[in-house]
C-alpha positions as a printed Julia matrix, in Angstrom:
370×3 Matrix{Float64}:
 143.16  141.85   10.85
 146.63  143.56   11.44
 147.16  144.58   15.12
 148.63  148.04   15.18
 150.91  148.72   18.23
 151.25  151.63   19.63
 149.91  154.74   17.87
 151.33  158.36   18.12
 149.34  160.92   16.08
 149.53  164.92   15.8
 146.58  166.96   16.53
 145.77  170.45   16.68
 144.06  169.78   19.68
 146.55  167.86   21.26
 148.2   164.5    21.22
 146.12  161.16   21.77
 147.0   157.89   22.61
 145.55  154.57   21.23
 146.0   150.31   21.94
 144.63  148.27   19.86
 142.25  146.1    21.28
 142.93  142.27   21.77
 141.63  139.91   19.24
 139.09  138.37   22.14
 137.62  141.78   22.41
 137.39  142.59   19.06
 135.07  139.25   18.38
 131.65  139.83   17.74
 129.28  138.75   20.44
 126.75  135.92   19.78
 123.08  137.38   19.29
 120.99  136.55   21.98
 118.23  133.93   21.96
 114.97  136.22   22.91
 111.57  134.02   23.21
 108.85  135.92   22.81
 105.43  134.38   25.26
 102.09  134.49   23.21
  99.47  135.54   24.3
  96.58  133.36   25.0
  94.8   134.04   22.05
  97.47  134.2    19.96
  96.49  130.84   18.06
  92.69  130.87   17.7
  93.22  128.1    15.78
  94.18  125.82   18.84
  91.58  127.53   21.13
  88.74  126.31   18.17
  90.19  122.75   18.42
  90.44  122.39   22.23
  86.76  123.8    22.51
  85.74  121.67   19.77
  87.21  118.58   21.3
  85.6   119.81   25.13
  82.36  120.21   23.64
  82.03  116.71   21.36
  81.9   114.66   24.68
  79.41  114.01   26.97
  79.77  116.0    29.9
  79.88  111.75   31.83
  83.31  111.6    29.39
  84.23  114.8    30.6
  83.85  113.93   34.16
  85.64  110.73   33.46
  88.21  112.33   32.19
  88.69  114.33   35.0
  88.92  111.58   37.34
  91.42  109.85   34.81
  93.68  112.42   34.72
  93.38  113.9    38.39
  96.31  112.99   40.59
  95.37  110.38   43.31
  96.73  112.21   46.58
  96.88  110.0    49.62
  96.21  113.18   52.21
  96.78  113.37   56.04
 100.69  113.26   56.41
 100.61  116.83   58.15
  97.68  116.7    60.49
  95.17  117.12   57.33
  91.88  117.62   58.43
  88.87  120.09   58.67
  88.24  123.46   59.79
  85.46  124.37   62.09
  83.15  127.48   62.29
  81.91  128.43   65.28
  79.03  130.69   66.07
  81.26  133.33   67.38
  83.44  133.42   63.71
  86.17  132.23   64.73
  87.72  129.03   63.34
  89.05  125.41   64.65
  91.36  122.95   62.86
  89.96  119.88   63.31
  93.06  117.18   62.45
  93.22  113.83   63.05
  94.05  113.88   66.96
  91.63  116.78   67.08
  88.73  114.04   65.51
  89.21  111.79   68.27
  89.42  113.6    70.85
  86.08  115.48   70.22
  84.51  112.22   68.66
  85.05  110.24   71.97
  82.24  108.32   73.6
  81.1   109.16   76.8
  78.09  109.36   78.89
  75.19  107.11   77.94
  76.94  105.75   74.57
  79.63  104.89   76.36
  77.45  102.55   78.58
  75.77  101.63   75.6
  79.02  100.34   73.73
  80.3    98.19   76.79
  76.75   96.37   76.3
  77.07   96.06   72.44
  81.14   96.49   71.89
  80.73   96.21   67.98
  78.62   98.98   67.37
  81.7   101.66   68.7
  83.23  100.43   65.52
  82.76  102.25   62.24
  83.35  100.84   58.87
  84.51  102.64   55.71
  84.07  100.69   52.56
  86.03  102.08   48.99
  83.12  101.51   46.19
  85.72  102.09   43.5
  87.88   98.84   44.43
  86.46   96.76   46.86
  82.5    97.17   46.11
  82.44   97.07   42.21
  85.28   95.95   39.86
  85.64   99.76   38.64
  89.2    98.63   37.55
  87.74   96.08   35.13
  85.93   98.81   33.72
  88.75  100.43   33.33
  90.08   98.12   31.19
  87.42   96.59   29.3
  87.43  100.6    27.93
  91.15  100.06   26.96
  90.32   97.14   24.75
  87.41   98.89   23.19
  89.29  101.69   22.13
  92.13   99.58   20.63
  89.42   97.37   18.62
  87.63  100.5    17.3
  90.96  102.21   16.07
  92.22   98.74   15.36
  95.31   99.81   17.89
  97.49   97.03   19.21
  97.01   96.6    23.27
  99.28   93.53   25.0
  97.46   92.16   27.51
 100.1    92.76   30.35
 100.77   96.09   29.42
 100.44   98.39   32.21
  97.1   101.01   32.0
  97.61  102.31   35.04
 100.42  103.8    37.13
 100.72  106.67   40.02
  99.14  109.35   38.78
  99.74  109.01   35.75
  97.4   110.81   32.55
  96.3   108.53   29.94
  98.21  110.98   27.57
 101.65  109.92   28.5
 100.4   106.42   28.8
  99.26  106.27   25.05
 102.5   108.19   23.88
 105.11  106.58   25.81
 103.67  102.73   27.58
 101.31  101.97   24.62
 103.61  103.58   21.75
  99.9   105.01   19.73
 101.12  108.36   18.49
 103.81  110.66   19.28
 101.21  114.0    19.02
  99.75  115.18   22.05
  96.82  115.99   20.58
  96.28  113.07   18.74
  96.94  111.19   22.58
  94.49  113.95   23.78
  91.54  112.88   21.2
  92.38  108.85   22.21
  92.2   110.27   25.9
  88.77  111.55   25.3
  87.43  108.11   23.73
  88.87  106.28   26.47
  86.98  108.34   29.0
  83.5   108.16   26.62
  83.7   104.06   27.0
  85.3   104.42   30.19
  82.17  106.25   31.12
  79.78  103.73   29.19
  81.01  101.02   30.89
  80.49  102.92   34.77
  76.74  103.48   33.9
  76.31   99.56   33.03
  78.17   98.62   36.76
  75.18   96.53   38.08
  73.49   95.51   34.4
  71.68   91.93   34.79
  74.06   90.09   31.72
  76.72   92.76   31.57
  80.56   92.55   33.0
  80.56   94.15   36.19
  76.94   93.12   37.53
  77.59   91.54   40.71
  79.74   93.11   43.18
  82.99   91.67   44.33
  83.07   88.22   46.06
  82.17   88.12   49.67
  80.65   91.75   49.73
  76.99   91.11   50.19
  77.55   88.34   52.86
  79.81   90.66   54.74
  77.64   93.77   54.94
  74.56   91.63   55.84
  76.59   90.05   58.96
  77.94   93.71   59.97
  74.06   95.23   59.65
  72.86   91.86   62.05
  75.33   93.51   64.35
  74.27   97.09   63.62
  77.66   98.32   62.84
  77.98  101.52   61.24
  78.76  101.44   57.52
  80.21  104.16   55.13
  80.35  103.97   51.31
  83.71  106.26   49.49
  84.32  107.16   46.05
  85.78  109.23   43.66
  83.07  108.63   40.72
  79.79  111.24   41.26
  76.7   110.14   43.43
  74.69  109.14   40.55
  76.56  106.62   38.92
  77.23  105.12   42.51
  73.88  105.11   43.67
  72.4   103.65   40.14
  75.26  100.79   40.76
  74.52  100.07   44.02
  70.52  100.01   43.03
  71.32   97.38   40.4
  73.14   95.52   43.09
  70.78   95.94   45.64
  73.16   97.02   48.01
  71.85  100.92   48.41
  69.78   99.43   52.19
  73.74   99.0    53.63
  75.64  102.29   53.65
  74.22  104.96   55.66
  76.68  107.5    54.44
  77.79  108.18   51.01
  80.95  110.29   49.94
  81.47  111.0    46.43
  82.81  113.36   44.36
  80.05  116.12   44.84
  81.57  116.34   48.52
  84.65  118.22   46.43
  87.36  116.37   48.86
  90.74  116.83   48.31
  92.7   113.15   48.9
  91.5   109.78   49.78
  92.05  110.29   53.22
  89.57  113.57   53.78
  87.21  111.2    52.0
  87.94  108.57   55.47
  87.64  111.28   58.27
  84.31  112.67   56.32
  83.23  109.52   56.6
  84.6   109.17   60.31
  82.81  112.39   61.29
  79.31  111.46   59.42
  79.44  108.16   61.46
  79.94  109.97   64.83
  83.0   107.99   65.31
  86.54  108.47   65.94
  89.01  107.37   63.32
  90.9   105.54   65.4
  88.03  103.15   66.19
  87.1   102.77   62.07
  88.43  100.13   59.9
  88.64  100.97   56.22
  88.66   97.96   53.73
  90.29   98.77   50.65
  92.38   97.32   47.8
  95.23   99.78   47.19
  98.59  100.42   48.88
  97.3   104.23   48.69
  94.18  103.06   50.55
  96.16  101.47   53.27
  98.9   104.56   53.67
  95.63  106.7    53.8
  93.85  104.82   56.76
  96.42  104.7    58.64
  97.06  108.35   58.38
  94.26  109.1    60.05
  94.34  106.48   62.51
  92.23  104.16   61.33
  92.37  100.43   60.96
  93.55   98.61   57.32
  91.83   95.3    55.75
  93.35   95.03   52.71
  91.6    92.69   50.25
  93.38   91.67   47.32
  91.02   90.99   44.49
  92.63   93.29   42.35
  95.01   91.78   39.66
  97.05   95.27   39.99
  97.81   95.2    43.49
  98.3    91.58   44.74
  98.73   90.85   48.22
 102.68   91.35   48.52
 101.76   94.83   47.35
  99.43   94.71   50.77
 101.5    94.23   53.24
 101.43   96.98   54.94
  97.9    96.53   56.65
  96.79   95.42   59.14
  94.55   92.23   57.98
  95.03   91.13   54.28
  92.68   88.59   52.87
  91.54   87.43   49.37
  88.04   87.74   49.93
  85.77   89.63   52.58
  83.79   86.14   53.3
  86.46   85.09   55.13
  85.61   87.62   57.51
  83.36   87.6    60.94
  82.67   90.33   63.21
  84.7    88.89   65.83
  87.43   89.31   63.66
  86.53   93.3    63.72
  86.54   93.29   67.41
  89.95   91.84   67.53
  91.51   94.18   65.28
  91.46   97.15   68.07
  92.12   94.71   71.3
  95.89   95.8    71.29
  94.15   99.51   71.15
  96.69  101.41   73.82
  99.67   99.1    73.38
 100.53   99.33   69.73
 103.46  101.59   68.51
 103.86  105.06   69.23
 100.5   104.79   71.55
 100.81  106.89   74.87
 102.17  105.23   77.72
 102.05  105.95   81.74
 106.09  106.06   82.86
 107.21  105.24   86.04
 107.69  108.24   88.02
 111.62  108.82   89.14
 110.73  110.36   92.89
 111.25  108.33   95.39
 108.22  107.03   97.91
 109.51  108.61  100.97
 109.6   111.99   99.0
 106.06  111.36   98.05
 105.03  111.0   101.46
 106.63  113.73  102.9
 105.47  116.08  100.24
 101.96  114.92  101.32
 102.04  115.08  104.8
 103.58  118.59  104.27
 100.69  119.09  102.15
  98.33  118.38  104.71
């Protein structure tokens, strides 16, 4: 393209004017990239499949599934808690400080504790890690899937991480298939045995039928004692209660929380359990097996045992609680009572200060009072 300079032209009308433009003007401008959003039922054909692949399951693989792929949220860090309706209409947040405050012994039970100290103490139990070996479950599902589609599975590959889905675990750990919706099919399987092997926790001859070591012997000593006990778990009442049948554990818990309570993180699941109880958080001891456990309890107060029976979480992985042992028969219920004797002194605990006046400012303030 020439570039004309400047241009003087005749007209009957009069006499114009024109520049040529510069070459970076004259350039034709890129087309623009426009993405157009379907609708949703744009592709019928992927709405068929996903219902098709909802509706082959059980509705125990669906539920599985669900709990699979839910995000494990620890709860509490911002005053979590409850709200309260009162007769009138009007609401109350009930947080953690709020809990034990209100929950406070006095009157009669008060008396009552100072003649039986370990029955102000509530215990919170997690079914899902410390009661049954859910997370061998877990994994004798992984190896049944990988037999019946003849899939390789190491034995120290990793199953489970922080909230993970077993999509990306099957796509990018286990290396099955790079198509989500081939990792969404295997995700469906896993949750079908996954929830196959829940319904045979407690079997006589099956994996899984005793619960873990020290359990039984541990709940019958805190019963002698008639300390409180609470049961948590994110699998549905059912399956729990048919486990802890099998077991013949269901005479130990007086309060059950499961997933029909619809709780939001682990650590509503403690402070419903708290509240149920008719104890304060800060005088309940939770006993679970998972860092996430431990971060929850102590959000709301409570008190951690850590037991480390799980081959995921080993007891370095623990050290944040408060008592970490390998197995609850190394416990008494002394041992209970002496995890809230530095109750008051501990950090961050309210303190009385030394007041700054002086004494003969004190007594001249009183006599001036009198």
């Amino acid at each position: 393209m020439q570039q004309q300079g400047l241009l003087h032209r005749s007209a009957a009308h009069g006499v114009g004017v024109s520049f040529s433009r510069p070459r970076w003007l004259c350039r034709k401008a890129p087309p623009r990239l426009i993405v157009s959003a379907h609708s949703h039922g744009s592709f019928p054909e992927e709405e068929e499949a996903e219902e098709q692949l909802l509706t082959s399951y059980s509705s125990a693989a669906r539920r599985a599934y669900a709990h699979l792929a839910s995000p494990n949220r620890i709860g509490a860090e911002y005053g979590e808690g409850f709200l309260q309706f009162r007769p009138g209409g009007e609401s109350r947040q009930l947080d953690v400080a709020a809990l034990n405050e209100q929950l406070k012994a006095g009157g009669a039970i008060r008396m009552r504790f100072q003649i039986r100290p370990d029955e102000a103490y509530g215990t919170v139990f997690d079914f899902d890690t410390v009661v049954a070996d859910t997370g061998g479950a877990y994994r004798r599902a992984w190896a049944r899937l990988a037999a019946e589609r003849q899939l390789p599975l190491h034995p120290l590959a990793r199953l489970s991480m922080h909230n993970t889905a077993p999509e990306r675990i099957i796509m990018d750990v286990l290396r099955w298939t790079t198509s989500m919706r081939e990792a969404r099919g295997l995700a469906y399987e896993l949750a079908e045995s996954y929830a196959a092997e829940l319904a045979a926790l407690g079997e006589p001859g099956k994996p899984g039928a005793e619960p873990q070591p020290g359990v039984r012997e541990w709940l019958n000593a805190l019963t002698s004692f008639n300390v409180p006990v609470a049961l948590v778990s994110a699998l549905d009442k059912a399956t729990v209660r048919r486990a802890l049948e099998r077991m013949h554990l269901h005479d130990h818990f007086q309060i059950l929380v499961t997933a029909e309570d619809e709780l939001e993180s682990t650590a509503q699941r403690f402070l419903s359990a708290a509240l149920q109880m008719r104890r304060p958080p800060n005088m309940c001891a939770v006993f679970g097996a998972t860092p996430e456990a431990v971060t929850a309890a102590h959000n709301c107060t409570m008190k951690a045992v850590a037991v480390a029976v799980s081959p995921d979480h080993p007891a370095y992985k623990l050290r944040s609680a408060d008592v970490t042992v390998p197995s609850l028969d190394q416990l008494t219920v002394y041992n209970l009572r002496r995890l809230f004797a530095n109750a008051g002194d501990e950090f961050m605990d309210l303190r009385k200060q030394r007041s700054d006046d002086r004494p003969a400012n004190k007594k001249r303030i009183s006599n001036a009072t009198l």
